[in-house]
C-alpha positions in Angstrom: -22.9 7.0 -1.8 -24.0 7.3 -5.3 -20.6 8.1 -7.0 -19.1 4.9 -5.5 -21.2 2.5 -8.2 -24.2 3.0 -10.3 -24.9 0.0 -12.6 -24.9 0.4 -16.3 -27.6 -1.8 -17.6 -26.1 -4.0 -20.7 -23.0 -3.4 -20.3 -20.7 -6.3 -20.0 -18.4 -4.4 -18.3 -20.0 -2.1 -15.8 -18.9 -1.6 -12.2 -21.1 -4.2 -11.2 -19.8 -7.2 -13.2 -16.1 -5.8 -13.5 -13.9 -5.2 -10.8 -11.6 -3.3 -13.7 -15.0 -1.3 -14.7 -15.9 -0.3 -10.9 -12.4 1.1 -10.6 -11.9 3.0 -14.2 -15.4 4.1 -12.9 -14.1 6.2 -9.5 -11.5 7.0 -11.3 -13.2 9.5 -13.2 -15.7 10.6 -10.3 -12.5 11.3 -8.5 -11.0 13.8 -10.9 -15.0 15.6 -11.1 -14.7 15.7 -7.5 -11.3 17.3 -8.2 -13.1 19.5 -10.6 -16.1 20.6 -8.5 -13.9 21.2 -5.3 -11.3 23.5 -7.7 -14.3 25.4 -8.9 -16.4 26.0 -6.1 -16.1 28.1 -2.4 -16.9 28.4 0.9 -19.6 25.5 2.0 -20.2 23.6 -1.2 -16.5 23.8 -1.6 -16.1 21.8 1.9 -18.9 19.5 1.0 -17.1 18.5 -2.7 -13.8 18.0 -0.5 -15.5 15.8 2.1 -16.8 13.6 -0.4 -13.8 13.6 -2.1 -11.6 12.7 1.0 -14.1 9.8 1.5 -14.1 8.4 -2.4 -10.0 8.6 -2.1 -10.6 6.6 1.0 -13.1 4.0 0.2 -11.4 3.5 -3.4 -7.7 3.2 -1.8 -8.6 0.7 0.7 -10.4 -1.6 -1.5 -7.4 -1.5 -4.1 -5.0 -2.3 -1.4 -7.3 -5.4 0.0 -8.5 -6.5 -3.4 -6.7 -5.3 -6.1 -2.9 -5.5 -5.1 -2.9 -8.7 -3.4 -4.4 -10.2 -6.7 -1.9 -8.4 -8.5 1.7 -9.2 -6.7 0.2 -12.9 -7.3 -1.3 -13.0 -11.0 1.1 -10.8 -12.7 4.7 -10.6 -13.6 6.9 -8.4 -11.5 3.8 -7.7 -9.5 5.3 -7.5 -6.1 7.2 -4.0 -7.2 4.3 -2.7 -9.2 2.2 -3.0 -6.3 5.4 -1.8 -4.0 6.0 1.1 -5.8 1.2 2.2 -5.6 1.3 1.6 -2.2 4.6 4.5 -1.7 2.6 6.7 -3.9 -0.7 5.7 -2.1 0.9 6.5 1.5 2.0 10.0 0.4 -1.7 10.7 -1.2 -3.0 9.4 2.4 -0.4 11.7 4.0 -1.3 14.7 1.6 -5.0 14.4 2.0 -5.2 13.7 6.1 -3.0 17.6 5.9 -5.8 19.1 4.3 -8.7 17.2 6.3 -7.7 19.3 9.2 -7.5 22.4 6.9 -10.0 24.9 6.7 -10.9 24.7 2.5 -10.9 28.4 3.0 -7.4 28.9 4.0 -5.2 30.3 1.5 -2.7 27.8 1.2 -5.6 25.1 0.7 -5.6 25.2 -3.0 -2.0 25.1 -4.0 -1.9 22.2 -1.9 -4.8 20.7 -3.3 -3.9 20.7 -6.8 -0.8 19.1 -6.1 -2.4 16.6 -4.2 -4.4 16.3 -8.0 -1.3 16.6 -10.0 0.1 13.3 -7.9 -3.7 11.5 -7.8 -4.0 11.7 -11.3 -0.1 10.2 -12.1 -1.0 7.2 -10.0 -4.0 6.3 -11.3 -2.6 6.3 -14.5 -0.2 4.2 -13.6 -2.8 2.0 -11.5 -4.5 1.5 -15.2 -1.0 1.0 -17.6 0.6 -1.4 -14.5 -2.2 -3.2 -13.2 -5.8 -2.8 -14.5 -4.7 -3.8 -18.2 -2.5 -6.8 -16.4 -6.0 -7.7 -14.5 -8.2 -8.0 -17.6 -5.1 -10.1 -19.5 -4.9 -12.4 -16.4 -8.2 -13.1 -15.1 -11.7 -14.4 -16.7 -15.3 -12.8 -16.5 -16.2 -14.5 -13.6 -13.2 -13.3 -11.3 -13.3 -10.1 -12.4 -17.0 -9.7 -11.3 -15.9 -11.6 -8.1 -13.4 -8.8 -7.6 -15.8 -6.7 -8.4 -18.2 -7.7 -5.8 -15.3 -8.0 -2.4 -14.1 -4.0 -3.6 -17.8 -2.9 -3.4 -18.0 -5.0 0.1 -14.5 -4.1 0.9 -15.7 -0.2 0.6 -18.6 -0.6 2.0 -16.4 -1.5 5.8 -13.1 1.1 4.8 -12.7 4.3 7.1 -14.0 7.3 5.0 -11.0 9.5 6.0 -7.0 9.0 5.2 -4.7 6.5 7.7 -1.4 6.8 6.4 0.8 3.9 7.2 -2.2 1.5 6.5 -1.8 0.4 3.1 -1.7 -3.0 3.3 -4.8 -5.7 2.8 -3.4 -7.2 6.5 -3.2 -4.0 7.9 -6.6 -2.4 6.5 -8.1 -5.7 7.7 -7.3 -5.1 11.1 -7.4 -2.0 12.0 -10.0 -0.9 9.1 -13.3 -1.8 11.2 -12.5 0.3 14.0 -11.0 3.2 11.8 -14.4 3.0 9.6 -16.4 3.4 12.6 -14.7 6.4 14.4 -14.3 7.9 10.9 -18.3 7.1 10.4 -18.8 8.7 13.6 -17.0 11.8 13.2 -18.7 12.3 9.6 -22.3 12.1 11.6 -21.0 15.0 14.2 -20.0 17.2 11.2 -22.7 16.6 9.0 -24.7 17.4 12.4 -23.0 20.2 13.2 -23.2 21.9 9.8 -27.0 20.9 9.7 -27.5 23.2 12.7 
């Protein structure tokens, strides 16, 4: 659970104290685990795509029951920003739960997964342009490391595997507690079952 926040000591703006910070944060451990998945095989190539499928997971579901709600309220045009991250957001989810039931050795894994990249990458950038800059111009210190505190406990409950079709804060909020615990559970059997 490491890559999801590791304070920076002195910094005014690390994950801990701002929710922008956090976020900018995963950002980047998502494109290493991008990285490590692209440029490993066999069993550590699985492991870098678990954790990879479970940082996509945690991070998404704490921008759609944080970040976006604040957003379609505190910014200008914000309902359509946040309309058009949650479309991309779905068909990431969509992408991602494909490959989760693919072996990472199968030959069409990689083409697939670099797509998958191609359109992570695109909406994160736009995630930071539309609505982390808008964020930091419409919020003080102190919300932003409130914000910063409900993602981390927001994360800390979200499923650690893709549910397309739950992208919204209402929606993650119902059904994410029972998703985070079947997802938990089927993470113990195959850390378990590769264990033995």
């Amino acid at each position: 659970m490491s890559e999801l926040h590791t304070p920076h000591a002195g910094d005014d703006h690390s994950p801990d104290i701002d929710v922008v910070g956090l976020l900018m944060r995963q950002h980047g451990g998502i494109r290493n685990l991008f990285d490590e998945v692209e440029q490993s095989g066999g069993e550590e190539r699985r492991d870098a795509f678990h954790r990879l499928v479970r940082l996509l997971a945690v991070h998404e579901t704490a921008e759609e029951e944080i970040v976006h709600p604040f957003v379609r309220r505190a910014v200008s045009g914000g309902k359509q920003i946040v309309e058009d991250r949650l479309a991309e957001e779905k068909a990431a989810k969509e992408t991602l739960a494909r490959l989760d039931d693919m072996d990472t050795d199968d030959p069409t894994f990689m083409p697939r997964l670099m797509k998958l990249r191609k359109d992570v990458q695109e909406h994160a950038r736009a995630e930071e342009r539309y609505e982390f800059t808008h964020i930091r111009r419409s919020t003080d210190v102190t919300n932003l490391a409130a914000m910063a505190k409900a993602v981390k406990a927001a994360q800390a409950m979200a499923p650690t595997r893709p549910h397309p079709g739950v992208e919204s804060g209402a929606a993650n909020m119902a059904l994410g507690p029972v998703a985070a615990l079947m997802d938990r559970t089927k993470d113990a059997i195959r850390k378990a079952g590769s264990n033995g």
